[in-house]
N, C-alpha and C positions, 0 to 999 in steps of 0.2 A: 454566522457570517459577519463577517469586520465591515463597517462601511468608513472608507477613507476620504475625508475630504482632497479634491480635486485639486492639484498646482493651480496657485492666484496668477501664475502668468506662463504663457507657452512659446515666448517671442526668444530666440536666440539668442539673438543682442543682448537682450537683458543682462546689465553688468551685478553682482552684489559683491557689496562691501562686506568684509566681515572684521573685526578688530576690536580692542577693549577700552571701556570707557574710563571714566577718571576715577571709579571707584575700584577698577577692571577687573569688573564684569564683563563676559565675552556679547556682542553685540553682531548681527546681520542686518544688512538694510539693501534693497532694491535701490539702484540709484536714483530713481525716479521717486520713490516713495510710494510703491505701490504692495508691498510688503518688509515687515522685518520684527525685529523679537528681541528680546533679552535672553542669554542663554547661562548656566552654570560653567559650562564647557568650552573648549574652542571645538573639539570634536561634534557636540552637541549642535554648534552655532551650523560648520559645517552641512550636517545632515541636515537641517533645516532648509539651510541654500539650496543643495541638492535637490530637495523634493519639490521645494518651491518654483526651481529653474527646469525643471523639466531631466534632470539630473546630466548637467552640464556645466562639468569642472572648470571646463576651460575659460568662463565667465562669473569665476568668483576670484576675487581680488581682495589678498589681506593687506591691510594696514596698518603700519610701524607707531602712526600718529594713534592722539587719542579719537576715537569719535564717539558721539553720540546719539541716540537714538532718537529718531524728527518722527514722530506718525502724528504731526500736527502739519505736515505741509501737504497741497496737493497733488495727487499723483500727476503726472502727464502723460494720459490716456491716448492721446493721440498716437504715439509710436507703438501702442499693444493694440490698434485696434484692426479687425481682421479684414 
């Protein structure tokens, strides 16, 4: 039996970034900063989002610009909390 860790957030809203950064590498990030990742792939970055959001396309947002990957700020818990 596989055990699958759980999506870090289950709130709709939830927007994610996904886009490459200055070395471009493909990057995801929670707008909030409540998950995200570095990824090989933009495909890879994608599925990531997916699992993460509860697998809701409609609230992943790419970006033309560079970004970068913040899992130094704090999330704000308040809008995920049930």
């Amino acid at each position: 039996m596989k055990l699958v860790e759980p999506p870090s957030c289950s709130a709709l809203s939830s927007i994610v970034f996904i886009g490459r950064n200055h070395r471009g590498q493909w990057i995801a990030q929670e707008q909030n900063g409540l998950y995200g990742g570095l990824f090989v792939s933009r495909a890879q970055a994608i599925k990531y989002a997916l699992f993460e959001n509860g697998r809701h396309p409609e609230t992943i947002v790419e970006l033309q610009r560079v970004i970068e990957l913040d899992m130094g700020k704090s999330p704000d818990l308040s809008q995920h909390a049930a």
